[in-house]
C-alpha positions as CSV (number, residue, x, y, z in Angstrom):
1,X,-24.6,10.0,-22.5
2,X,-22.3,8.1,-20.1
3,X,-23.0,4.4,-18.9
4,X,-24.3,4.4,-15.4
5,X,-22.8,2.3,-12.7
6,X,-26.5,-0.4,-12.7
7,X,-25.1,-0.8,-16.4
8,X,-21.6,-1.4,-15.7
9,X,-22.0,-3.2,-13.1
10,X,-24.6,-5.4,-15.1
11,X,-22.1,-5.8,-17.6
12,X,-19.5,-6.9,-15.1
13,X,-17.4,-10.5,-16.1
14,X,-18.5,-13.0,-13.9
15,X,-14.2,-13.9,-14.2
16,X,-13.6,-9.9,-12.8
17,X,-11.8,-10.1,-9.1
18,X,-14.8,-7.9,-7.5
19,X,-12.8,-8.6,-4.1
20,X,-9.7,-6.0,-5.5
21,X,-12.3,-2.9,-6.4
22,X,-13.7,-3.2,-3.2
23,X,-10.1,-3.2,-1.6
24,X,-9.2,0.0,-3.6
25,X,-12.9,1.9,-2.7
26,X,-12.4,0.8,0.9
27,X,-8.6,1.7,1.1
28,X,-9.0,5.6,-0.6
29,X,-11.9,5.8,2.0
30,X,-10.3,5.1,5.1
31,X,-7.3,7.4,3.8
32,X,-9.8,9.8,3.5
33,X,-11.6,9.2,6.3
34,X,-8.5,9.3,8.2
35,X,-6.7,12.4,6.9
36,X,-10.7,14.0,8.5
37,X,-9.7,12.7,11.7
38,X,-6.7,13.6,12.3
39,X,-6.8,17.4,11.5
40,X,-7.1,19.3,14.7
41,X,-8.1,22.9,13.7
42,X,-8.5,25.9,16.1
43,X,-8.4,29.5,14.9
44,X,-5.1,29.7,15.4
45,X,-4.2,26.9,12.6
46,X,-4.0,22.8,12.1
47,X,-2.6,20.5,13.9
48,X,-2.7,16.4,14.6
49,X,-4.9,14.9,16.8
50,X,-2.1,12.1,16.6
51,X,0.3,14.5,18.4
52,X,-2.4,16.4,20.3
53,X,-3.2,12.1,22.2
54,X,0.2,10.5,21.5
55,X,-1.9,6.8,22.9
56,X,-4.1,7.3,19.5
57,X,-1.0,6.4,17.4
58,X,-1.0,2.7,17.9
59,X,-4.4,3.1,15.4
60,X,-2.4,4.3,12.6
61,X,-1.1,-0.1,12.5
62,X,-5.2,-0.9,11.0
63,X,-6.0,2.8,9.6
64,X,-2.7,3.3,7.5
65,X,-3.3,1.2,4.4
66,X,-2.2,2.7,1.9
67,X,-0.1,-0.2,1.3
68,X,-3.4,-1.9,0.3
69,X,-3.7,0.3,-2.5
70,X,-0.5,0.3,-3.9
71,X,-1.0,-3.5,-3.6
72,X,-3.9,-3.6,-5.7
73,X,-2.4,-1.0,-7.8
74,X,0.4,-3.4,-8.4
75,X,-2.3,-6.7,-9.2
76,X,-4.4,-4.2,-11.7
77,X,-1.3,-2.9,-13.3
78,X,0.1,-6.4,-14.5
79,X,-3.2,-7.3,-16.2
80,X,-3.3,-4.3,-18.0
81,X,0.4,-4.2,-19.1
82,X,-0.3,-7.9,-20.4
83,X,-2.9,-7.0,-22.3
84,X,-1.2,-3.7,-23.1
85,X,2.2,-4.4,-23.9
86,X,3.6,-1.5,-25.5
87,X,5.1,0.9,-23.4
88,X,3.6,4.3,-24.9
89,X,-0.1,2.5,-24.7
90,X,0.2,1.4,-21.5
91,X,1.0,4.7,-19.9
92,X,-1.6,6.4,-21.7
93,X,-4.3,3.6,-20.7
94,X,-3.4,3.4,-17.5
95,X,-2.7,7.7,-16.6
96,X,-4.9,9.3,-18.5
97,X,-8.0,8.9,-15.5
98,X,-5.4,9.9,-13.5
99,X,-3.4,12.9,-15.0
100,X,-6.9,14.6,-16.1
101,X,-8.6,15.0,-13.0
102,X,-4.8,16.1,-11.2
103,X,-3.8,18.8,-13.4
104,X,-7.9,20.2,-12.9
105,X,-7.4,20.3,-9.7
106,X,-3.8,22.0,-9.6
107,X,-5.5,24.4,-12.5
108,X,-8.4,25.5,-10.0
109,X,-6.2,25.9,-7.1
110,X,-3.7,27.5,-8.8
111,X,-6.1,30.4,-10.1
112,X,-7.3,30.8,-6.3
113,X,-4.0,30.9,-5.1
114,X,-2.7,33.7,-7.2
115,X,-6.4,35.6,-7.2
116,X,-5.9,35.2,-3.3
117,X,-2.6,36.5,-2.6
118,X,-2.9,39.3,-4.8
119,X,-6.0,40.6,-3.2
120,X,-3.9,40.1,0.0
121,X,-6.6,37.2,1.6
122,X,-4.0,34.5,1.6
123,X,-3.7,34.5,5.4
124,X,-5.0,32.2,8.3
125,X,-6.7,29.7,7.7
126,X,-6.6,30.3,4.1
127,X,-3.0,30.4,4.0
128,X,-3.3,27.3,5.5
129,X,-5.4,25.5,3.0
130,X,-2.9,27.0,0.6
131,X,0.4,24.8,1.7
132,X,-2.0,22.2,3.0
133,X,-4.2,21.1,-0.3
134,X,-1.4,20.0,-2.4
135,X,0.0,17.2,0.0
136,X,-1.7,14.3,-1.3
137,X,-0.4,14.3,-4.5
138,X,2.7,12.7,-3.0
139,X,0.2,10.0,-3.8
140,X,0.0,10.7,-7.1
141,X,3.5,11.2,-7.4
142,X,4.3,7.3,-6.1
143,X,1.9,5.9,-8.1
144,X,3.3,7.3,-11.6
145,X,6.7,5.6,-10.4
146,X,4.7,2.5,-10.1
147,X,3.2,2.7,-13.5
148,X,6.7,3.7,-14.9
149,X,8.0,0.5,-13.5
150,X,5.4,-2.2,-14.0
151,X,7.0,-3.2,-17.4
152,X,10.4,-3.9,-16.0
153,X,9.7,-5.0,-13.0
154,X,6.9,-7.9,-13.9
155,X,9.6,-9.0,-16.5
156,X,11.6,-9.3,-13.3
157,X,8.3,-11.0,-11.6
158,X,7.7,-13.4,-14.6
159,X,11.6,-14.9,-14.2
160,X,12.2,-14.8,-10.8
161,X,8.9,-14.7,-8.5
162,X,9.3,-13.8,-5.2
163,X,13.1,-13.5,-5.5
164,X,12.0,-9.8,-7.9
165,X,10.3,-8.6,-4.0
166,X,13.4,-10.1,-1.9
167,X,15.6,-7.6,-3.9
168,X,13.4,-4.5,-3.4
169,X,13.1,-5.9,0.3
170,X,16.7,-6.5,0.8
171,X,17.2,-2.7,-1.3
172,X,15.2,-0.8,1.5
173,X,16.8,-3.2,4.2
174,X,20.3,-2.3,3.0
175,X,19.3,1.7,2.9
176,X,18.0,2.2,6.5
177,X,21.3,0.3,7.6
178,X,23.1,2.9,5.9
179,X,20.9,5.6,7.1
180,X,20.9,4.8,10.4
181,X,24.2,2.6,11.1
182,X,26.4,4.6,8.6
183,X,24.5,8.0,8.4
184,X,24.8,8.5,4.6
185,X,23.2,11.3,3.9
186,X,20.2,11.4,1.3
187,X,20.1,7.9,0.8
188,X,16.7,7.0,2.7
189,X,14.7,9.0,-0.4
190,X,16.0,5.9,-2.2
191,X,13.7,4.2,-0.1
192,X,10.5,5.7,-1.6
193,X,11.1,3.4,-4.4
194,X,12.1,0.7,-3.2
195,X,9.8,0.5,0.2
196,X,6.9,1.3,-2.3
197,X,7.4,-0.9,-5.5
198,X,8.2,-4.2,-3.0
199,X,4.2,-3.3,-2.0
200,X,3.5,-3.3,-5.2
201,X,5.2,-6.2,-6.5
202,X,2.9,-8.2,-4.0
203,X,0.4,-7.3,-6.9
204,X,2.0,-9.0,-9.2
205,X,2.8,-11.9,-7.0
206,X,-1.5,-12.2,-6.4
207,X,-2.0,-11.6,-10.1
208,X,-0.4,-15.0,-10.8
209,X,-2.0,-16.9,-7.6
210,X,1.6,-16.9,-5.7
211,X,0.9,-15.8,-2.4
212,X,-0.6,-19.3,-0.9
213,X,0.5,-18.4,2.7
214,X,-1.1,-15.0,3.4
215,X,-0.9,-15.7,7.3
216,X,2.7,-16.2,7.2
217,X,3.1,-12.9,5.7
218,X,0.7,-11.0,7.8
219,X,2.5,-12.6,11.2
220,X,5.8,-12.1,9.6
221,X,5.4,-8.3,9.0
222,X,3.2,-7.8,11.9
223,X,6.1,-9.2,14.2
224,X,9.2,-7.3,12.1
225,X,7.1,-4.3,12.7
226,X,7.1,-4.8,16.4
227,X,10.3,-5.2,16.8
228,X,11.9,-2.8,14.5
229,X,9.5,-0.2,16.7
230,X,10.8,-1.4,19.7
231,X,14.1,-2.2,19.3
232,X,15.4,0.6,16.7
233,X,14.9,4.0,15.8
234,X,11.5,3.8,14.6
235,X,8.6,5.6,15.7
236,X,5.4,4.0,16.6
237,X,3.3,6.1,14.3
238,X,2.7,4.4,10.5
239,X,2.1,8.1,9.1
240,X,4.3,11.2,9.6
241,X,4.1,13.1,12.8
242,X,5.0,17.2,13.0
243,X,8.4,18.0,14.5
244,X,9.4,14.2,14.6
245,X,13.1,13.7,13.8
246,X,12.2,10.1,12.4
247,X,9.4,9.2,9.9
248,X,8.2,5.9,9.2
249,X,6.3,7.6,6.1
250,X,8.6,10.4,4.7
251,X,10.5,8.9,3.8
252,X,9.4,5.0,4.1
253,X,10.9,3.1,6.3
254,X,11.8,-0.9,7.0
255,X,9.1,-0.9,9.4
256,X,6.3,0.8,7.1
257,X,7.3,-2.0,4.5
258,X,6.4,-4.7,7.3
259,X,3.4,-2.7,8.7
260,X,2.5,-3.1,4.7
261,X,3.4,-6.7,4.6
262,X,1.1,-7.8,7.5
263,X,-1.7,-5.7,6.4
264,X,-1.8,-7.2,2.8
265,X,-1.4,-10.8,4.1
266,X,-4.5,-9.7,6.6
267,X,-6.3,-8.5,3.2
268,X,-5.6,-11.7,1.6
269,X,-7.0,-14.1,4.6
270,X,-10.4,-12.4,4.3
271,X,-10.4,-12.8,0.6
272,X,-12.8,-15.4,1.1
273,X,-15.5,-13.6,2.5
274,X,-14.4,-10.2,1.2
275,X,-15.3,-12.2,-2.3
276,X,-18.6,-13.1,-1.2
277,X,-19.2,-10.3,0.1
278,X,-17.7,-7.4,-2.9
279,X,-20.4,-10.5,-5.3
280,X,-24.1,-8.9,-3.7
281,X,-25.5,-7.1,-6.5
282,X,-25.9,-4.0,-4.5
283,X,-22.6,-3.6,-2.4
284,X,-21.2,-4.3,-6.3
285,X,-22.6,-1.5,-8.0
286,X,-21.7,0.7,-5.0
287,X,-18.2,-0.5,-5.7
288,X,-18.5,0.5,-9.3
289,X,-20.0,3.9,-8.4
290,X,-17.2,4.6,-6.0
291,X,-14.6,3.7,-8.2
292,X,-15.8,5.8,-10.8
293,X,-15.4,9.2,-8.7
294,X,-12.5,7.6,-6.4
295,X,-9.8,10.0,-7.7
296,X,-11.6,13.1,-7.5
297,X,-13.1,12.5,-4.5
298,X,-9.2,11.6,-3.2
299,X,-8.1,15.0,-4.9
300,X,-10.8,17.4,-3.2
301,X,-11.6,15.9,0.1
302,X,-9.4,18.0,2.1
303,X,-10.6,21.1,0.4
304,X,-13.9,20.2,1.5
305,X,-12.5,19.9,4.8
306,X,-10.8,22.4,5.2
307,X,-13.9,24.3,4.0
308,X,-16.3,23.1,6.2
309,X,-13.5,24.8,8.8
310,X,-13.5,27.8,6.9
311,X,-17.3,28.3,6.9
312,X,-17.8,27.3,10.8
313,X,-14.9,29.9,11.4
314,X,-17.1,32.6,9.1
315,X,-20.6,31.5,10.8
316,X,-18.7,32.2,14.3
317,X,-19.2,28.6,15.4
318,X,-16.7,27.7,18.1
319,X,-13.9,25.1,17.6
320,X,-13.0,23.5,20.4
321,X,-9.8,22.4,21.8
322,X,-8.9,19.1,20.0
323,X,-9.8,15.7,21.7
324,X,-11.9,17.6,24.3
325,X,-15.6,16.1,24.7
326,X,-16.5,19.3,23.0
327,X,-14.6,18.3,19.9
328,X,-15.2,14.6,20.4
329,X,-19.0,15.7,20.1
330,X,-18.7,17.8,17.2
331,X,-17.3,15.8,14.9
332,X,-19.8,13.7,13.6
333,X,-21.4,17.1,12.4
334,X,-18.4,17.8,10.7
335,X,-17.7,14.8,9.1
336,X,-21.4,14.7,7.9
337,X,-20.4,18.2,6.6
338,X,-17.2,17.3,5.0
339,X,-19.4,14.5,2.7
340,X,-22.0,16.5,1.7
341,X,-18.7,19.6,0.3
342,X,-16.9,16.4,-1.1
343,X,-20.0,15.1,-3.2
344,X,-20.5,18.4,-4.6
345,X,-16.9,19.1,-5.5
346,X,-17.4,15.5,-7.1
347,X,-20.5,16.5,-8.7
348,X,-18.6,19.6,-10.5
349,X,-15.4,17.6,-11.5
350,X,-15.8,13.8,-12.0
351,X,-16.4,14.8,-15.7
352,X,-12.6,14.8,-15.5
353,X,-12.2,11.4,-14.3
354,X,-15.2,9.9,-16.9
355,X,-13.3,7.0,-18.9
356,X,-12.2,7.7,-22.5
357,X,-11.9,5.5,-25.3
358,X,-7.3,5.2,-25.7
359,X,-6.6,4.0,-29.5
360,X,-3.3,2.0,-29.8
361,X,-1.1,3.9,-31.3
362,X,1.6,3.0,-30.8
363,X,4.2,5.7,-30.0
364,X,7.4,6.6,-28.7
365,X,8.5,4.8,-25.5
366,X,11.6,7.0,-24.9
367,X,9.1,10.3,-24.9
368,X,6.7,8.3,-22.8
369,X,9.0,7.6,-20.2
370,X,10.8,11.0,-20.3
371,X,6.3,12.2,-20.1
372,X,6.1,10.2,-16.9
373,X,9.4,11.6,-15.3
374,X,8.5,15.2,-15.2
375,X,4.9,14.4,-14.1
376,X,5.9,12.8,-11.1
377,X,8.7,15.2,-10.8
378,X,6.4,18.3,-10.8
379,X,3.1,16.5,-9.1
380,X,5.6,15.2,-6.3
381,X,7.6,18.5,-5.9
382,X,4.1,20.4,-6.2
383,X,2.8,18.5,-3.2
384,X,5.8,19.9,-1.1
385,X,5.8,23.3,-2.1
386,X,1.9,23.8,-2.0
387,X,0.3,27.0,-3.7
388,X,1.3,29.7,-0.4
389,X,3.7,32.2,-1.8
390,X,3.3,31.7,-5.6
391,X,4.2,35.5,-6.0
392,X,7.5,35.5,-3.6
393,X,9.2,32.3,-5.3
394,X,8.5,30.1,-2.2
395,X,10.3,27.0,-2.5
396,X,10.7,23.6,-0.6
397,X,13.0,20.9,-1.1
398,X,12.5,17.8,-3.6
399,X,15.4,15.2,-1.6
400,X,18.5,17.7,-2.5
401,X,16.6,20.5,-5.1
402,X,15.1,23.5,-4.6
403,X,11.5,23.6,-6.5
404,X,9.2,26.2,-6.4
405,X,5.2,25.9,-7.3
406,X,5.3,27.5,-11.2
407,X,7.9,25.4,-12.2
408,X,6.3,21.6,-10.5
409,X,2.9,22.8,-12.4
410,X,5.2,23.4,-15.8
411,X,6.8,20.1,-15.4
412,X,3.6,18.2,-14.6
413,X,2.1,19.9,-17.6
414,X,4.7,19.1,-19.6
415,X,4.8,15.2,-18.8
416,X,1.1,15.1,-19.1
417,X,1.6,16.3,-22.5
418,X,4.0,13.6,-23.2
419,X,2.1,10.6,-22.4
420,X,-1.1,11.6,-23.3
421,X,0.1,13.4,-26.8
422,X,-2.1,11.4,-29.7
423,X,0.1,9.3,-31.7
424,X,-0.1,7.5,-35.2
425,X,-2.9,4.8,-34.8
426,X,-1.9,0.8,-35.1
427,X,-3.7,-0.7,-37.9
């Protein structure tokens, strides 16, 4: 019988930084919340509310925050490598609640896809759902290179501090000049590491206490951000747009790294009280609850949206035009529905998630690493192809390769294999 979050949170060390758990439940949820938002459905298929009300765009400066997680990703991940040093142990600690629960998910919707299209349902809406599902794993797929990293790069953070972030800074500074000044082509998917481990080596840079000016940081990014939207080629929005020619978010841009930098240094002012606050007994245990089902709720929530959809469009309930009053009105009902499908999808699978006891074993850091590259490899080029056409050979593009569905799945199956493969155990 599993220990229930009362007892954990009972148990919690009075030393534990409550105020990071609650930023990593309140980050997922208002990427959750906001990915509900923003899908404008109709019978005919999904679009953005961002594009249907261009003016709404400005929001995506407070509501894109993933930074925020990678952040805290970043402060959680040098703690655990420090008291994890080997390389093999600390990939298995730190993947294996987050592997598990993936490849379940790709499992399940991998069986519906190919039961789907070969009973010839996979169109509409459920075609939709199809392509759709899969894009979050980008998520996934960035946080593996994150955890692949953290050892060489907090060597890099324990010699030379914040000069570590001013090369990843100056790295994703130096590839949008030759993006955009030089037009090099492929060279802004260089960019998704570098735009996205400078985030996260602001974790490392809280772990050890060294961000003292977090208001210098927040008005320095805030004010980068404005001007590199005004003055250069970047579009207002913080997440991708359809049919845009520029994305500040696929792949990141100079101005996403600022919009990250004044959002972190925004976090960090409200520590204080965020503290104080994450410290009540009962918003803590909430805090351990939701971070106990946080990946699997991340995983299924747009299935439960785009089910809630489904089912309105199967009752005969009328959509309505996006951003009319009509929708305006409906949507707390369907948020209030896409909840209730999401706690029951977490109900089913946050089994997968449950912690598990990882033994030191001390294995082979070369198969680890080369484990870690085909996950993120597969779970990244999985997210582009999603599970439409798994009989034709659809494929998509993963920066200059041609992937299709079967063989992501096979390479994230074969990485999870490699890291989480049992090992001799250290006396």
């Amino acid at each position: 019988m599993g220990i229930s979050a009362r007892e954990l949170a009972a148990a919690t060390p009075a030393a534990r930084d409550r105020y990071v758990d609650l930023l990593r439940v309140v980050s997922l949820g208002v990427v959750v919340l906001g990915h509900w938002l923003m899908a404008a459905v109709t019978s005919d298929g999904v679009g953005n509310l961002l594009a249907v009300v261009p003016g709404l765009q400005v929001v995506t400066w407070a509501l894109q925050v993933m930074p925020v997680f990678f952040f805290v990703g970043g402060f959680a991940h040098a703690l655990a490598h420090r008291s994890r040093p080997g390389y093999a142990d600390f990939l298995r600690a730190r993947l294996r609640r987050l592997l598990r629960p993936t490849m379940v998910f790709v499992a399940v919707w991998g069986a519906a896809a190919l039961l789907l299209q070969a009973a010839g349902a996979d169109g509409g809406l459920t075609g939709v759902a199809l392509r759709l599902v899969t894009q979050p794993l980008w998520f996934i797929g960035i946080y593996l290179a994150m955890v692949a990293f953290t050892p060489p790069l907090l060597r890099a953070h324990e010699r030379y501090g914040w000069g570590a972030f001013a090369g990843l800074a100056g790295a994703a500074v130096l590839v949008d000049v030759l993006r955009f000044a030089a037009g090099v082509p492929y060279v802004e998917f260089l960019n998704f590491a570098f735009v996205w481990l400078a985030v996260h080596q602001l974790g490392f840079l809280r772990a050890d206490g060294m961000i003292r000016r977090p208001a210098l940081l927040a008005g320095a990014g805030l004010v980068g951000a404005g001007l590199l939207v005004a003055l250069g080629p970047y579009p207002l929005s913080m997440v991708g747009m359809p049919g845009e020619k520029v994305s500040n978010m696929a792949p990141p841009t100079l101005a996403l790294l600022c919009h990250g930098l004044w959002l972190i240094g925004a976090v960090e002012l409200l520590r204080g009280p965020g503290a104080r606050f994450a410290a009540r007994a009962r918003v803590w245990r909430a805090v351990v609850a939701a971070n106990g089902i946080a990946m699997t709720a991340f995983l299924w929530h747009l299935t439960a949206m785009l089910g809630v959809y489904g089912g309105m469009l199967a009752l005969g309930v009328r959509l309505p035009a996006p951003a009319t009053g009509a929708w305006w009105a409906q949507l707390p009902l369907r948020l209030a529905a896409a909840v209730l499908l999401t706690a029951l999808l977490v109900a089913v699978f946050r089994r997968f998630e449950a912690p598990s006891p990882v033994p030191r074993t001390g294995g082979s850091g070369p198969l680890a690493a080369l484990g870690i590259a085909l996950a993120l490899l597969g779970i990244l080029g999985l997210s582009m192809t999603g599970f439409g056409g798994l009989l034709e050979g659809h494929t998509a593009t993963l920066v200059a390769v041609r992937v299709t569905a079967p063989a992501a799945v096979a390479m994230a199956l074969a990485g999870w294999f490699l890291v989480d493969r049992p090992g001799r155990p250290r006396p």
